[in-house]
N, C-alpha and C positions, 0 to 999 in steps of 0.2 A: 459373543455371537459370531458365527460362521457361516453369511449364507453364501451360498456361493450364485442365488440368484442375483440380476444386474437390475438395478431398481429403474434403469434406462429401459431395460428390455420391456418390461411392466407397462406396455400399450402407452399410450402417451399421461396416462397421469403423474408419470416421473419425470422430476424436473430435476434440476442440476442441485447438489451439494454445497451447500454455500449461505451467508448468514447477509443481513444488508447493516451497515455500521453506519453510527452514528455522525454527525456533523459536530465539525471543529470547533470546541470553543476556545477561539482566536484571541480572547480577550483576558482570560485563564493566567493568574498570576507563576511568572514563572522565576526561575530561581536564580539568584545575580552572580552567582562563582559560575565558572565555565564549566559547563559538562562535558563525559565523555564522549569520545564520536560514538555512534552506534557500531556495528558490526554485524553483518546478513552472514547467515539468515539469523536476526534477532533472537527467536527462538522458531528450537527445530519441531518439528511435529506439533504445532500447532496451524488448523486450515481456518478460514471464514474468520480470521483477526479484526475483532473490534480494538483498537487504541482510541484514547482520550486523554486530555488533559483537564483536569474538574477544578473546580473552583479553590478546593482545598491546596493543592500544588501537587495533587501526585498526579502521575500516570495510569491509567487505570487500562488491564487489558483482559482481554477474555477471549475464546475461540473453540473451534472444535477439539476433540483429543478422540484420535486414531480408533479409541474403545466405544466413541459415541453412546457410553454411558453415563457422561457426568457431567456437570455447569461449573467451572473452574473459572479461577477468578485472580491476581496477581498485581501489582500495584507496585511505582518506586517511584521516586524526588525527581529522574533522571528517565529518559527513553531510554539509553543504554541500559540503565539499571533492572528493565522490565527481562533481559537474557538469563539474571540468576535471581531476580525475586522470589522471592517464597510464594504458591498457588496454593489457593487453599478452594477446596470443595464446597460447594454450596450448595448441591441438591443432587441426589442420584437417579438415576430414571428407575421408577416403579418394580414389585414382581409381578405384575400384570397390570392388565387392562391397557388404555390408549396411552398410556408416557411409559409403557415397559419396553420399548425396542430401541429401535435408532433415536439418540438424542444428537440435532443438529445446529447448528448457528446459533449460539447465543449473542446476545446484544444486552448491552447495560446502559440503562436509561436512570436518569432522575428526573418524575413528574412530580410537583406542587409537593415537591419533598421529601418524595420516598422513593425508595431507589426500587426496582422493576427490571428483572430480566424477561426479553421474549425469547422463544426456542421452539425450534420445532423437533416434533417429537411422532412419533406410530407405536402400533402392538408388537408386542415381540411374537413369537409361535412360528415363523417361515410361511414363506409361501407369496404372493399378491400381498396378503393384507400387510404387512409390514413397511408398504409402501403407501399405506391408509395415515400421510404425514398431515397433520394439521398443525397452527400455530396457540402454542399459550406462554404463559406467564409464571412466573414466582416473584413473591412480596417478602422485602428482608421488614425484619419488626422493628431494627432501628436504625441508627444516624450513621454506623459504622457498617458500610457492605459486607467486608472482608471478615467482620466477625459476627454480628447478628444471625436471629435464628428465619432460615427462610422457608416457605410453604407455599403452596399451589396457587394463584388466585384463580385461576380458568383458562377457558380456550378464547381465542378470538373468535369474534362472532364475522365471520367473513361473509359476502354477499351469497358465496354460494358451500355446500358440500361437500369441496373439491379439494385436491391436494393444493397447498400452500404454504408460504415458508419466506424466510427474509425479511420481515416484519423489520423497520425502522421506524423512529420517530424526529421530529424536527417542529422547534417553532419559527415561524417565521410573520411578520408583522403582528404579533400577539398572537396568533392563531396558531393552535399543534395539529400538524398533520402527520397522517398518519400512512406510510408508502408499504407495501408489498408485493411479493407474487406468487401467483395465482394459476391455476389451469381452469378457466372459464369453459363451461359446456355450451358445446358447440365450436368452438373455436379446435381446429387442431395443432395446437402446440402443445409444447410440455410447459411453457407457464409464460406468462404474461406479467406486464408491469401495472401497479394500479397505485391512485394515493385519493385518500378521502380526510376530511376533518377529523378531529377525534375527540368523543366524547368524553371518555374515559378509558382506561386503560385496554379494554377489551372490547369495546363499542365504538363503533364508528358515529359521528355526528348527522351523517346526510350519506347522501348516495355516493358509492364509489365509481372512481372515473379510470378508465382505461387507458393509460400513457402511450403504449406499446407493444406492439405485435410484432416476434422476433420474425422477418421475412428474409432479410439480408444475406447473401450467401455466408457471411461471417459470421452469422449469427445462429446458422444453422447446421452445423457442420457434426455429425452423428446425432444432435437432437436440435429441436425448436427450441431455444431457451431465450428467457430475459429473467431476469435474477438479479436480487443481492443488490436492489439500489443503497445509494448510499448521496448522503447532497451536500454541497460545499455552497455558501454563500460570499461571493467574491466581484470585485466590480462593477456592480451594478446589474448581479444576475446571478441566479440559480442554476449551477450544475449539477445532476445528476446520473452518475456515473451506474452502471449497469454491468453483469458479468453474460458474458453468449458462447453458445455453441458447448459442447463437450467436457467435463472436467478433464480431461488430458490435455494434450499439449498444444489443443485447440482452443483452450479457453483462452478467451478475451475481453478484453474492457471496452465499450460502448460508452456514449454518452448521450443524454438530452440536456438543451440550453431550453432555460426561459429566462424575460426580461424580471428583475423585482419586481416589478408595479402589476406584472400580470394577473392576471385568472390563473392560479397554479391549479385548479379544477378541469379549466377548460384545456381537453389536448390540443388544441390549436396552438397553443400557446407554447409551445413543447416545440424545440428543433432534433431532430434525432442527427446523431455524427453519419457520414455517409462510406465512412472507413471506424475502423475499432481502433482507439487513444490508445491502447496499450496492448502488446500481446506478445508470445513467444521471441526470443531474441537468441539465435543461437550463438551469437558471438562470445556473449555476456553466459550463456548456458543456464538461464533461468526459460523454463517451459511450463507454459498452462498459467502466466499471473492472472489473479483474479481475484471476486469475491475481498474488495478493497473498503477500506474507511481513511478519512481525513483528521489528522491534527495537528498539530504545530509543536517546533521544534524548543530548546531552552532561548532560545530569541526569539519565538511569536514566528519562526519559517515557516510556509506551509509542508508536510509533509503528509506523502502517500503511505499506507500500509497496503501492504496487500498479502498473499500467500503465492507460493512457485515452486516448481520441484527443480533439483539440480539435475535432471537428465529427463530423458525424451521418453526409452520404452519401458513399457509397465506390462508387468506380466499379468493378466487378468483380468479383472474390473476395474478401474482407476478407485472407485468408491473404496475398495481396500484398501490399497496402496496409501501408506503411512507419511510420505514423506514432503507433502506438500506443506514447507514451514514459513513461516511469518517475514517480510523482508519490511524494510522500511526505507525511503530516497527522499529527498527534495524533488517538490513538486515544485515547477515555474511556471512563469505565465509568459504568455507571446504579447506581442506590442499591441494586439486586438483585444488584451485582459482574458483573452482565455488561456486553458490551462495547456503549460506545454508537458506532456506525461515522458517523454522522451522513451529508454527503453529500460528493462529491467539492470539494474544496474551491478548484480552480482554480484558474489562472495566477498567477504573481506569488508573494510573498513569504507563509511561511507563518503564517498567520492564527493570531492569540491570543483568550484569553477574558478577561473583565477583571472578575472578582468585587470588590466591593464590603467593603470591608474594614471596616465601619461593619456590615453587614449580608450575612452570606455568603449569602443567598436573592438579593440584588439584584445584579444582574449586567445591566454594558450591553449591552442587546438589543434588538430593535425584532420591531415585529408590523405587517408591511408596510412603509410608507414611515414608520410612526409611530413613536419613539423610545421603550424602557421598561426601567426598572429591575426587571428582575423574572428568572425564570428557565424560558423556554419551551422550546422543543426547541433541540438544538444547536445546529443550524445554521444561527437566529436569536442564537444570542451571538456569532458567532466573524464575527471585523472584522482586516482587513489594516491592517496602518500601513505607506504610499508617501513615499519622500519628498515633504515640501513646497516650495511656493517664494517661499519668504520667508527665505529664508538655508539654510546648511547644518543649522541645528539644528530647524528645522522639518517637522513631519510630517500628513499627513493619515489620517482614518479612514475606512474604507469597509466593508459588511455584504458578506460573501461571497454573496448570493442577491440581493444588489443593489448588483452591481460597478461601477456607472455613478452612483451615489450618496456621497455626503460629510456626513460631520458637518460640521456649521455652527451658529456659535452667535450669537446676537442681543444689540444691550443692554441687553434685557428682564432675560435671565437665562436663555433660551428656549434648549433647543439643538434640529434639527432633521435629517432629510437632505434634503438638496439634489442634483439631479443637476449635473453640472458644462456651465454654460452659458459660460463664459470667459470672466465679466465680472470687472470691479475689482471688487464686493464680494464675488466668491463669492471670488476669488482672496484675499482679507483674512481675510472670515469662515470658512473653511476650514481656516486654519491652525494647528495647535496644538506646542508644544512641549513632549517629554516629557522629562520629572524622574526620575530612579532613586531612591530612598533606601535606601542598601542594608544602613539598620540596623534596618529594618522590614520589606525586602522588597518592599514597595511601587513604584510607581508612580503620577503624577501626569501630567496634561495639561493645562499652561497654556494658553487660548484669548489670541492675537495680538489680536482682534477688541477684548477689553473687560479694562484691562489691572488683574491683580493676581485675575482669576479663573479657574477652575480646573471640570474638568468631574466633577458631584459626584450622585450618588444620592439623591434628594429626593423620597419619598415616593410612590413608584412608577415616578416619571418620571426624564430625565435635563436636570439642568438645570446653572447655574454656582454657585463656590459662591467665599467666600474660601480662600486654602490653606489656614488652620488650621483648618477645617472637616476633621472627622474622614472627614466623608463625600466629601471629593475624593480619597480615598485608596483606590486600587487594586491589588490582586492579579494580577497577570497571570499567567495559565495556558494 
């Protein structure tokens, strides 16, 4: 399909591109060898990334695919392993009638034992109708997703007739509820946030409730949007993360707080963010994240999925534009148990934090190009290790918001960043080799440069130390 109409443009029953994924099963047995790091973009050209971690021990992931003709599906032991898994098809969109156009957001659920994809889907033929998106369903016939035979079960029976899409599920106290969005008549946006009971896959239990009304300048930015909830159950509270405003390089992550014990019915009970947890970062050069889900790492870490394109301008409609791919980071939480989303964290190998085991305040971080032991916002501690080259066992560090930058350490004792100019001494003092100790947990960095030194926490700053210095000893998180 070709159209060249903008499904934005389509008066406001167009709502944003985007799928709502499911919540993290935290508890999800996971695998006791060490796995690989991840690497972003995970995978490319896939948008509206659902990840999981199922019962079974795989990774289960699913998403849009650029042709939004198809319900794909991919699975590995390992979150890394989801970048070259085999995908296999599970359902094509129709030669006609209402699931022959645009297929979007898929989400992979198992209810009372059967596995259930939601998706939103329209006519094909061009023109308005094609933006005629409502949400349904297909039912695999058995115990195995990836290979069973799947078929239609229906449409959602939504409260109204209206474009809708992002369909997630979650239980929570025994109860499955059931969240979407919606363009409600009379309301003028392009979609609205809503969650109701669920009775069964396709029916809602009771009346649907209203979360959200995109008003927020951020949240409005080329269109009215709230989209693509997605809910994390974590300290004593329900987050519910949302995508706003434009799928370009406008799009953002939102969020609503409720306490556990609340009325998740009642929107009272709901805190909407007053700024968007996540969005464009040009540092990092990831633009438009969004359209995110929750799972956890081969240690039960939480991590963020989401989608982002590697650059800013887009020739024509964004809804064509291929390249919005799957990234994945470590999600933290602030001292108040909410979530710290920090920023998108960009290409390459997935970045760690490195607390100070001497001192859990001091953590290797920099404030600009300056090096410091201390503990600033996130996205000042979090540093990729590259391979080095100076053999296989060497490795470099770089600050994610200054990816053109390298630790480097001096025979003062000085360590500094340096940008990489290709000379002999950067390529020396650059290099360091890391230590495991896996009867502490720790981690260590021998600097190549000045031998028998080691990169260590010193009194706010980062400097070298001998190893048996308590303070070259680090946590990695």
């Amino acid at each position: 399909m070709n159209f060249a109409l903008s499904r934005r443009g389509f008066l406001a029953s167009t709502a944003a591109l985007s799928a709502a994924p499911i919540a993290a099963r935290a508890g999800a047995a996971a695998p006791a060898v060490a796995a690989p790091v991840p690497v972003n973009p995970l995978v490319k050209q896939r948008a509206d990334a659902q990840v999981f971690l199922h019962d079974d021990g795989y990774y289960y992931m699913t998403g849009s695919v650029p042709e939004y003709d198809r319900l794909v599906l991919r699975r590995s032991k390992t979150l890394a392993g989801l970048a070259t898994a085999e995908e296999a098809v599970l359902w094509r969109h129709e030669a006609s009638g209402p699931r022959s156009g645009f297929i979007w957001a898929p989400e992979l659920h198992q209810i009372d034992g059967k596995w259930y994809m939601y998706f939103a889907a329209g006519p094909s033929g061009g023109g308005d109708d094609v933006f005629r998106i409502r949400t349904y369903a297909v039912v695999c016939d058995g115990a195995d997703p990836m290979t069973g035979k799947w078929s239609v079960l229906g449409e959602f029976q939504a409260p109204w007739d209206s474009f809708n899409l992002d369909s997630t599920s979650f239980v929570h106290k025994g109860v499955r509820y059931f969240a979407w969005a919606q363009k409600e008549p009379g309301i003028n946006t392009n979609s609205n946030l809503y969650i109701a009971k669920l009775e069964s896959p396709l029916n809602l239990a009771g009346k649907a409730t209203r979360l959200t009304v995109p008003t927020l300048d951020w949240e409005v930015r080329g269109y009215k949007v709230a989209e693509a909830p997605a809910v994390l159950h974590r300290n004593g509270r329900l987050f519910m993360t949302y995508s706003a405003s434009a799928t370009d390089a406008r799009y953002c992550l939102g969020m609503l707080t409720a306490d556990e014990n609340a009325d998740l019915l009642d929107p009272k009970s709901w805190t909407k963010s007053p700024q968007p947890v996540f969005k464009t970062c040009t540092e990092t050069s990831v633009y438009g994240p969004g359209h995110n889900s929750f799972t956890v790492d081969e240690k039960g870490r939480d991590i963020l999925v989401y989608h982002g394109r590697d650059y800013e301008a887009i020739q024509g409609d964004p809804l064509f534009n291929p390249d919005r791919h799957t990234r994945v980071q470590r999600l933290y939480f602030q001292a108040d148990g909410t979530p710290d989303f920090g920023v998108p964290v960009g290409n390459g190998a997935m970045p760690e934090r490195f607390v100070s085991a001497a001192d859990p305040k001091a953590l290797l971080a920099h404030q600009g190009t300056e090096l410091i032991a201390g503990n600033p916002a996130l996205a000042q501690t979090q540093f990729r290790q590259s391979p080095g080259r100076a053999g296989a066992k060497s490795v470099m560090l770089s600050p994610i918001l200054l990816p053109d930058h390298y630790l480097v350490a001096a025979k003062d004792g000085t360590v500094s960043l340096m940008k990489d100019d290709r000379s002999a001494d950067f390529a020396l003092r650059s290099q360091f080799v890391r230590f495991e100790d896996a009867a502490q947990g720790t981690v260590r960095f021998a600097t190549i440069a000045v031998a028998g030194k080691h990169l260590a926490a010193i009194d706010g700053r980062i400097g070298l130390a001998r190893s048996k210095d308590p303070r070259t000893q680090w946590y990695a998180d």
